[in-house]
N, C-alpha and C positions, 0 to 999 in steps of 0.2 A: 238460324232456327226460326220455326214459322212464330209467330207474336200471338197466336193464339191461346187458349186457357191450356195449353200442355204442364205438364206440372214441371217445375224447376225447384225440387228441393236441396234448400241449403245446408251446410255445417251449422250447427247449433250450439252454444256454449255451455246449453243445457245439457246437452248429451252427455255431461260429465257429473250427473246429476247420480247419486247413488239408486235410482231406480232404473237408473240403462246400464248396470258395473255387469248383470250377469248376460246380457244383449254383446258386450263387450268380450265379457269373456268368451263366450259361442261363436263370435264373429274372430276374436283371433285363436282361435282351434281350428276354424275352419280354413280362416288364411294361409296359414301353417302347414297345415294336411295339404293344400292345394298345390302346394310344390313339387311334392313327393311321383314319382312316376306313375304315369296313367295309369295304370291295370293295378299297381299296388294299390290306386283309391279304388276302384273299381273292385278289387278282392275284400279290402275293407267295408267297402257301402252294401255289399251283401254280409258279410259280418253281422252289421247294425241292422241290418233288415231281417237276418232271422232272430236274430235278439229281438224287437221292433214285435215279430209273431208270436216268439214265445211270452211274450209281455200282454199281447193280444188284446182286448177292452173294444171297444165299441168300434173301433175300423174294421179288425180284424172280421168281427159279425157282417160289416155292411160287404165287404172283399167279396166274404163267400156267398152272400147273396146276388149281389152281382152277378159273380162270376157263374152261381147256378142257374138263375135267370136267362142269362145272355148266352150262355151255351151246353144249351138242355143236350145238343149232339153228342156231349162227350162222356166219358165216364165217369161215376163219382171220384177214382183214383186218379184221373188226368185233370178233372178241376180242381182236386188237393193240389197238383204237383203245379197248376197254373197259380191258384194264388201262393203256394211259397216261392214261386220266382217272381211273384209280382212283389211280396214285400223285398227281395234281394233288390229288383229295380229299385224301390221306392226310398231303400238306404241307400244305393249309390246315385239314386237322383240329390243326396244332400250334398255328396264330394263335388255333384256335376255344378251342384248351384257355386262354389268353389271355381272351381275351373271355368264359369262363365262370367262372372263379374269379376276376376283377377287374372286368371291367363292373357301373360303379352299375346299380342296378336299371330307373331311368326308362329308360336306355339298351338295353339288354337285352331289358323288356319290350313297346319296340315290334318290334324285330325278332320277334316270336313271334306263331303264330297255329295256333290249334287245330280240330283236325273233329273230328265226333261227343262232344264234351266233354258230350253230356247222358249217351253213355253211361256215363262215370265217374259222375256225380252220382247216374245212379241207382243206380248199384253200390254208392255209400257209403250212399245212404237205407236202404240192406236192412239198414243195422245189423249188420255184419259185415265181416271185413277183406275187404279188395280186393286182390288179386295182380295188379301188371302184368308183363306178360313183353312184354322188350324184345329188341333186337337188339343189335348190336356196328356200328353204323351209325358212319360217322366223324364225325357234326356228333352222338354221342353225348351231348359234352361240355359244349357248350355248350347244348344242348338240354333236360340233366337241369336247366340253373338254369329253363328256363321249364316244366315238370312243374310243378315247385316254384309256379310263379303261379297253374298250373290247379286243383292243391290239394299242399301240404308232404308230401311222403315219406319212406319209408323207404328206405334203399340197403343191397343185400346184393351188395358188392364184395370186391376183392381190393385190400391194399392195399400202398404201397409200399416195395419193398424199401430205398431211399433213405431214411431216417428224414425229411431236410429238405425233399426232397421231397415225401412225404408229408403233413408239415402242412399244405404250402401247398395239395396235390389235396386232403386231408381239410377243410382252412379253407374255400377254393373251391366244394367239392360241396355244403358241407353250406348256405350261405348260402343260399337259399331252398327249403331240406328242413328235415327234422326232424333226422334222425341215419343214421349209416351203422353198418352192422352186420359183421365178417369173415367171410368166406367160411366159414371153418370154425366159422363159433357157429352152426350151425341152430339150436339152441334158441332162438338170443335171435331169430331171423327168425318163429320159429314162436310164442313169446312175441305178437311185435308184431299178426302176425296176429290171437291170440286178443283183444288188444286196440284190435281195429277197426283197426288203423292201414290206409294204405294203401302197400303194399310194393312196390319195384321188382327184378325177377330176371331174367338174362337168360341164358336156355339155351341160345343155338346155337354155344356154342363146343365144342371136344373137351377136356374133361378129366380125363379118364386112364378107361380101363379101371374102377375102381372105381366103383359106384354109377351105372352107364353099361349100357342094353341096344344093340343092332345092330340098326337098323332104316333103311329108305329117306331119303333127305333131297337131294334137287334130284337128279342121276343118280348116286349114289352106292345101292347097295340095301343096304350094310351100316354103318352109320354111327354112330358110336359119338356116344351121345347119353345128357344126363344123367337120372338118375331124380330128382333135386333137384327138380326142377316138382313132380313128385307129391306128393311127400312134404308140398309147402306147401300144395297144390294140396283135399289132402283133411283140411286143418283146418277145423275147424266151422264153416261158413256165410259159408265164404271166394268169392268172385266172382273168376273170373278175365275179364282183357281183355288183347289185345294192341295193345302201345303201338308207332306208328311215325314214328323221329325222321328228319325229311329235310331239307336246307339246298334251298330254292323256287331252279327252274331258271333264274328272272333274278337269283338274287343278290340278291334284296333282304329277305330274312331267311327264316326257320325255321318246319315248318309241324310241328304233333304231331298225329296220328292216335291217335284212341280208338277200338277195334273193339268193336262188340257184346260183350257177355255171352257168351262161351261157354258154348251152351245143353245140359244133359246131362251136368258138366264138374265132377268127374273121373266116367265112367262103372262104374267098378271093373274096367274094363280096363286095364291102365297102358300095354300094349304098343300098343294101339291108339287110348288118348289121348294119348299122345306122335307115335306117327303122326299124327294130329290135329294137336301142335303144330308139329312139323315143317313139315307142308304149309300151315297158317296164317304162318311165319317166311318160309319159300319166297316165298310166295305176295305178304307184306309187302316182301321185296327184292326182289324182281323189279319194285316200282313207280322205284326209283332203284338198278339194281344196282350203278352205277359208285360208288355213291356206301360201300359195304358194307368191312370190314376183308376182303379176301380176304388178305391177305400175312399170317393166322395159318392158322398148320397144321390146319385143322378136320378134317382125312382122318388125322389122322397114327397114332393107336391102330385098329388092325385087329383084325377077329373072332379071329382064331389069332395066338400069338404068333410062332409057325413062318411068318405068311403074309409075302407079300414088300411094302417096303416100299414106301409109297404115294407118297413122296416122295424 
Protein backbone atom coordinates (compact mmCIF):
# COMPACT_ATOMS: atom_id res chain seq x y z
CA UNK A 1 0.00 0.00 0.00
CA UNK A 2 1.26 3.38 -1.23
CA UNK A 3 2.73 5.40 2.39
CA UNK A 4 1.12 8.26 1.50
CA UNK A 5 -1.80 10.26 3.65
CA UNK A 6 -4.36 7.44 2.44
CA UNK A 7 -6.50 6.85 5.37
CA UNK A 8 -6.01 3.53 7.27
CA UNK A 9 -8.66 3.47 9.83
CA UNK A 10 -8.40 1.24 12.78
CA UNK A 11 -10.73 -0.88 15.28
CA UNK A 12 -11.23 1.28 18.23
CA UNK A 13 -12.13 0.12 21.71
CA UNK A 14 -14.18 2.90 21.82
CA UNK A 15 -16.39 1.74 19.41
CA UNK A 16 -17.91 -0.03 22.23
CA UNK A 17 -18.74 3.16 23.81
CA UNK A 18 -22.71 3.38 24.24
CA UNK A 19 -22.88 6.18 21.75
CA UNK A 20 -22.01 3.73 18.56
CA UNK A 21 -24.75 0.72 20.29
CA UNK A 22 -27.35 1.99 17.77
CA UNK A 23 -24.35 2.45 14.71
CA UNK A 24 -24.06 -1.25 15.75
CA UNK A 25 -27.30 -2.19 15.70
CA UNK A 26 -27.76 -0.88 11.84
CA UNK A 27 -24.67 -2.36 10.82
CA UNK A 28 -25.73 -5.80 12.13
CA UNK A 29 -29.33 -5.52 10.34
CA UNK A 30 -27.57 -4.85 7.48
CA UNK A 31 -24.91 -7.68 7.86
CA UNK A 32 -27.78 -9.92 8.17
CA UNK A 33 -30.06 -8.93 5.44
CA UNK A 34 -26.78 -9.14 3.31
CA UNK A 35 -26.96 -12.82 3.11
CA UNK A 36 -30.25 -13.25 1.93
CA UNK A 37 -30.54 -13.81 -1.99
CA UNK A 38 -30.11 -11.00 -4.34
CA UNK A 39 -33.46 -9.97 -5.70
CA UNK A 40 -34.95 -10.78 -2.29
CA UNK A 41 -32.78 -7.57 -1.13
CA UNK A 42 -33.38 -5.94 -4.06
CA UNK A 43 -37.48 -6.56 -3.62
CA UNK A 44 -36.93 -5.38 0.00
CA UNK A 45 -34.71 -2.04 -0.73
CA UNK A 46 -37.73 -0.89 -2.95
CA UNK A 47 -39.84 -1.66 0.07
CA UNK A 48 -37.86 0.80 2.08
CA UNK A 49 -37.80 3.15 -0.64
CA UNK A 50 -41.47 3.62 -1.02
CA UNK A 51 -41.83 3.81 2.68
CA UNK A 52 -38.60 6.29 2.51
CA UNK A 53 -41.46 8.62 -0.13
CA UNK A 54 -44.30 8.21 1.78
CA UNK A 55 -42.37 9.61 4.84
CA UNK A 56 -41.08 12.32 2.32
CA UNK A 57 -39.49 15.67 4.16
CA UNK A 58 -37.05 17.65 2.53
CA UNK A 59 -35.44 14.89 -0.07
CA UNK A 60 -38.39 13.97 -1.20
CA UNK A 61 -38.91 18.22 -2.35
CA UNK A 62 -35.26 18.29 -3.67
CA UNK A 63 -36.00 14.53 -5.96
CA UNK A 64 -38.79 16.37 -7.57
CA UNK A 65 -36.97 19.32 -8.31
CA UNK A 66 -34.41 17.90 -9.76
CA UNK A 67 -36.02 15.74 -11.48
CA UNK A 68 -38.43 18.56 -13.03
CA UNK A 69 -35.49 20.62 -13.75
CA UNK A 70 -33.42 18.11 -15.51
CA UNK A 71 -36.12 16.77 -17.64
CA UNK A 72 -38.63 19.40 -18.71
CA UNK A 73 -39.15 16.64 -21.99
CA UNK A 74 -41.19 14.69 -19.97
CA UNK A 75 -44.58 14.48 -18.60
CA UNK A 76 -45.67 15.62 -15.21
CA UNK A 77 -46.87 11.78 -14.79
CA UNK A 78 -43.58 10.25 -16.19
CA UNK A 79 -41.38 12.51 -13.72
CA UNK A 80 -43.80 11.21 -10.82
CA UNK A 81 -43.26 7.74 -11.91
CA UNK A 82 -39.13 8.73 -12.36
CA UNK A 83 -38.76 9.88 -8.83
CA UNK A 84 -40.91 6.84 -7.17
CA UNK A 85 -38.27 4.47 -8.85
CA UNK A 86 -35.63 6.73 -7.80
CA UNK A 87 -36.59 6.35 -4.19
CA UNK A 88 -36.98 2.26 -4.92
CA UNK A 89 -33.23 2.70 -6.18
CA UNK A 90 -32.27 4.78 -3.34
CA UNK A 91 -33.71 1.82 -0.70
CA UNK A 92 -32.10 -0.90 -2.44
CA UNK A 93 -28.86 1.12 -2.85
CA UNK A 94 -28.76 0.62 1.43
CA UNK A 95 -29.02 -3.70 0.78
CA UNK A 96 -26.35 -2.75 -2.12
CA UNK A 97 -23.99 -0.95 0.45
CA UNK A 98 -24.40 -4.55 2.23
CA UNK A 99 -23.48 -6.62 -0.54
CA UNK A 100 -20.48 -4.39 -1.16
CA UNK A 101 -18.52 -4.27 1.91
CA UNK A 102 -19.45 -7.93 2.82
CA UNK A 103 -20.04 -10.08 -0.14
CA UNK A 104 -17.22 -12.81 -0.53
CA UNK A 105 -15.67 -12.20 -3.66
CA UNK A 106 -16.82 -15.48 -5.70
CA UNK A 107 -20.25 -14.08 -4.80
CA UNK A 108 -19.99 -10.56 -5.93
CA UNK A 109 -17.79 -11.25 -8.92
CA UNK A 110 -20.43 -13.07 -10.82
CA UNK A 111 -22.92 -10.40 -10.31
CA UNK A 112 -20.56 -7.91 -12.36
CA UNK A 113 -19.99 -7.46 -16.09
CA UNK A 114 -18.12 -4.89 -17.82
CA UNK A 115 -18.22 -2.89 -21.54
CA UNK A 116 -15.38 -1.35 -23.16
CA UNK A 117 -12.88 -2.77 -20.42
CA UNK A 118 -10.17 -2.66 -23.46
CA UNK A 119 -10.51 0.94 -22.93
CA UNK A 120 -9.13 0.96 -19.45
CA UNK A 121 -6.38 -1.52 -20.33
CA UNK A 122 -5.22 0.58 -22.90
CA UNK A 123 -5.17 3.55 -20.65
CA UNK A 124 -2.99 1.90 -18.24
CA UNK A 125 -0.46 0.52 -21.27
CA UNK A 126 0.45 4.33 -21.86
CA UNK A 127 2.21 4.22 -18.68
CA UNK A 128 0.67 6.90 -16.92
CA UNK A 129 -2.10 7.26 -14.42
CA UNK A 130 -5.55 6.88 -15.41
CA UNK A 131 -8.28 9.21 -14.00
CA UNK A 132 -11.82 7.75 -13.85
CA UNK A 133 -14.68 10.10 -13.39
CA UNK A 134 -17.46 8.58 -12.08
CA UNK A 135 -21.00 9.50 -11.18
CA UNK A 136 -23.03 9.29 -7.84
CA UNK A 137 -25.09 6.44 -9.37
CA UNK A 138 -26.96 4.54 -6.51
CA UNK A 139 -25.67 0.72 -7.22
CA UNK A 140 -22.21 3.15 -6.68
CA UNK A 141 -21.52 1.05 -3.86
CA UNK A 142 -21.59 -1.92 -4.58
CA UNK A 143 -20.20 -1.57 -7.83
CA UNK A 144 -16.84 0.17 -6.67
CA UNK A 145 -15.94 -3.75 -5.20
CA UNK A 146 -16.24 -4.88 -9.03
CA UNK A 147 -13.95 -1.81 -10.49
CA UNK A 148 -11.63 -3.29 -8.13
CA UNK A 149 -11.83 -6.96 -10.28
CA UNK A 150 -11.41 -4.88 -13.64
CA UNK A 151 -8.16 -3.55 -12.17
CA UNK A 152 -7.48 -2.33 -7.90
CA UNK A 153 -8.04 1.53 -7.35
CA UNK A 154 -7.62 4.43 -5.97
CA UNK A 155 -10.76 6.23 -4.13
CA UNK A 156 -10.83 10.01 -3.64
CA UNK A 157 -13.85 10.11 -1.22
CA UNK A 158 -15.34 11.75 1.64
CA UNK A 159 -15.41 9.99 4.55
CA UNK A 160 -17.44 9.31 7.44
CA UNK A 161 -18.47 11.53 9.98
CA UNK A 162 -19.41 8.35 12.34
CA UNK A 163 -15.88 7.06 13.22
CA UNK A 164 -17.64 3.26 13.38
CA UNK A 165 -19.09 3.68 10.59
CA UNK A 166 -16.43 4.60 8.89
CA UNK A 167 -14.30 1.72 9.36
CA UNK A 168 -16.62 -0.67 8.35
CA UNK A 169 -17.40 1.89 4.68
CA UNK A 170 -13.37 2.39 4.79
CA UNK A 171 -12.94 -1.81 5.42
CA UNK A 172 -15.64 -2.45 2.79
CA UNK A 173 -14.49 -0.01 -0.09
CA UNK A 174 -11.09 -0.80 0.15
CA UNK A 175 -11.43 -4.90 -0.11
CA UNK A 176 -10.86 -5.08 -3.65
CA UNK A 177 -9.00 -1.58 -4.31
CA UNK A 178 -6.01 -0.37 -3.27
CA UNK A 179 -6.57 2.55 -0.87
CA UNK A 180 -8.79 5.51 -0.40
CA UNK A 181 -7.56 8.93 -0.23
CA UNK A 182 -9.70 12.31 1.75
CA UNK A 183 -11.21 14.47 -0.06
CA UNK A 184 -9.24 17.34 1.17
CA UNK A 185 -5.52 15.56 0.40
CA UNK A 186 -5.29 16.56 -3.24
CA UNK A 187 -1.72 16.05 -2.98
CA UNK A 188 -1.96 12.60 -1.98
CA UNK A 189 -4.69 12.02 -5.15
CA UNK A 190 -2.16 13.96 -7.38
CA UNK A 191 0.83 11.78 -5.68
CA UNK A 192 -1.13 8.46 -6.94
CA UNK A 193 -1.61 9.76 -10.25
CA UNK A 194 2.10 10.58 -10.78
CA UNK A 195 2.54 7.10 -9.77
CA UNK A 196 0.49 5.33 -12.45
CA UNK A 197 -2.10 4.46 -10.14
CA UNK A 198 -5.36 4.24 -11.54
CA UNK A 199 -7.72 6.82 -9.59
CA UNK A 200 -11.52 6.98 -9.08
CA UNK A 201 -13.07 11.00 -8.91
CA UNK A 202 -16.30 11.80 -9.15
CA UNK A 203 -17.54 15.40 -10.20
CA UNK A 204 -21.22 15.84 -10.52
CA UNK A 205 -21.91 16.80 -7.32
CA UNK A 206 -22.22 20.75 -5.98
CA UNK A 207 -19.57 21.35 -3.62
CA UNK A 208 -19.65 24.61 -2.53
CA UNK A 209 -18.77 27.84 -4.33
CA UNK A 210 -15.00 27.26 -3.89
CA UNK A 211 -12.89 25.77 -6.44
CA UNK A 212 -16.33 25.53 -8.46
CA UNK A 213 -17.02 27.70 -12.04
CA UNK A 214 -21.03 28.23 -13.45
CA UNK A 215 -21.47 26.50 -16.43
CA UNK A 216 -24.57 24.42 -18.32
CA UNK A 217 -25.35 20.85 -16.86
CA UNK A 218 -28.71 18.98 -18.13
CA UNK A 219 -31.24 22.48 -18.07
CA UNK A 220 -29.51 24.20 -15.48
CA UNK A 221 -27.19 27.08 -17.65
CA UNK A 222 -25.49 28.01 -14.38
CA UNK A 223 -24.24 25.16 -12.55
CA UNK A 224 -21.84 25.24 -9.92
CA UNK A 225 -19.40 22.65 -10.92
CA UNK A 226 -16.01 21.46 -9.51
CA UNK A 227 -12.57 22.61 -10.86
CA UNK A 228 -11.02 19.37 -9.01
CA UNK A 229 -11.20 17.35 -12.53
CA UNK A 230 -8.78 19.62 -13.83
CA UNK A 231 -6.60 20.03 -11.45
CA UNK A 232 -6.03 15.93 -11.71
CA UNK A 233 -6.84 15.91 -15.01
CA UNK A 234 -3.55 17.97 -16.09
CA UNK A 235 -1.03 15.72 -14.25
CA UNK A 236 1.63 14.39 -16.58
CA UNK A 237 0.42 11.72 -18.79
CA UNK A 238 -2.72 11.27 -17.04
CA UNK A 239 -5.75 9.47 -19.27
CA UNK A 240 -8.98 10.32 -18.53
CA UNK A 241 -12.18 7.75 -18.97
CA UNK A 242 -15.62 7.97 -17.85
CA UNK A 243 -16.64 5.21 -15.73
CA UNK A 244 -20.66 4.11 -15.74
CA UNK A 245 -21.92 2.08 -12.72
CA UNK A 246 -25.61 0.66 -13.41
CA UNK A 247 -27.58 -2.23 -11.56
CA UNK A 248 -28.87 -4.40 -15.34
CA UNK A 249 -32.78 -3.83 -15.70
CA UNK A 250 -33.56 -7.54 -14.98
CA UNK A 251 -31.96 -7.53 -11.64
CA UNK A 252 -29.68 -9.99 -12.32
CA UNK A 253 -26.45 -8.15 -11.45
CA UNK A 254 -24.26 -4.94 -12.34
CA UNK A 255 -22.99 -3.72 -15.59
CA UNK A 256 -19.50 -1.17 -15.52
CA UNK A 257 -19.16 0.96 -18.57
CA UNK A 258 -15.47 2.20 -19.66
CA UNK A 259 -15.77 5.10 -22.13
CA UNK A 260 -13.07 5.92 -24.50
CA UNK A 261 -10.02 7.95 -23.94
CA UNK A 262 -11.07 11.47 -23.77
CA UNK A 263 -9.53 12.45 -26.88
CA UNK A 264 -7.75 16.35 -26.53
CA UNK A 265 -8.25 16.09 -22.71
CA UNK A 266 -7.56 18.59 -20.80
CA UNK A 267 -7.40 21.10 -23.78
CA UNK A 268 -6.09 24.18 -21.79
CA UNK A 269 -9.47 25.25 -21.70
CA UNK A 270 -10.83 24.44 -18.24
CA UNK A 271 -14.25 26.20 -18.90
CA UNK A 272 -14.96 24.26 -21.90
CA UNK A 273 -13.50 20.86 -20.70
CA UNK A 274 -15.63 20.88 -17.92
CA UNK A 275 -18.52 21.68 -20.31
CA UNK A 276 -17.15 18.50 -21.84
CA UNK A 277 -17.47 16.73 -18.81
CA UNK A 278 -20.61 17.82 -17.75
CA UNK A 279 -22.23 16.83 -21.09
CA UNK A 280 -20.22 13.33 -21.10
CA UNK A 281 -21.97 12.67 -17.03
CA UNK A 282 -25.44 13.94 -18.56
CA UNK A 283 -25.17 12.00 -21.31
CA UNK A 284 -23.89 8.75 -19.00
CA UNK A 285 -27.23 9.27 -16.76
CA UNK A 286 -29.51 9.62 -18.91
CA UNK A 287 -28.66 5.74 -19.94
CA UNK A 288 -30.48 4.78 -16.33
CA UNK A 289 -31.79 8.04 -14.82
CA UNK A 290 -34.03 6.48 -12.35
CA UNK A 291 -31.42 4.94 -11.15
CA UNK A 292 -29.03 8.50 -10.26
CA UNK A 293 -28.77 10.07 -6.48
CA UNK A 294 -31.19 13.00 -7.40
CA UNK A 295 -32.29 13.64 -3.58
CA UNK A 296 -28.65 15.64 -3.26
CA UNK A 297 -28.96 19.27 -3.68
CA UNK A 298 -26.80 19.41 -6.95
CA UNK A 299 -28.48 23.08 -7.76
CA UNK A 300 -27.98 24.34 -4.37
CA UNK A 301 -24.84 27.12 -4.69
CA UNK A 302 -25.81 29.83 -7.20
CA UNK A 303 -23.92 32.15 -9.43
CA UNK A 304 -24.77 35.29 -6.93
CA UNK A 305 -25.05 34.96 -3.40
CA UNK A 306 -27.94 37.74 -3.64
CA UNK A 307 -29.68 35.08 -6.18
CA UNK A 308 -32.84 33.35 -5.02
CA UNK A 309 -32.78 30.11 -3.71
CA UNK A 310 -32.85 27.11 -6.03
CA UNK A 311 -34.47 25.00 -3.44
Amino acid sequence: MSKNKSLQTKFKAAFFLPKYWLTWLLVIILYSISWLPHKLQLMLGRLVGRLMMKVGGTRLKVAIKNIDVCFPELSAEQRQQMVKKNFENTGIALFETGMGWWWPEWRIRRKMHFTGLDNLKNAIAADGGVLLLAMHNLSLEVCARGIGFAHPTVVFYRPNHNQLMEYFQHKGRARSNKYMIDKSDVKSMMKALRDQEVCIYLPDQDYGRRRSIFIPYFNVKQAATTTGTMIFARQKKVQTIMITPTRLPDDSGYNIDFSPVFADFPSGDDEQDLIRVNQQLEKAIRKQPEQHMWLHRRFKTRPNKTDEKFY
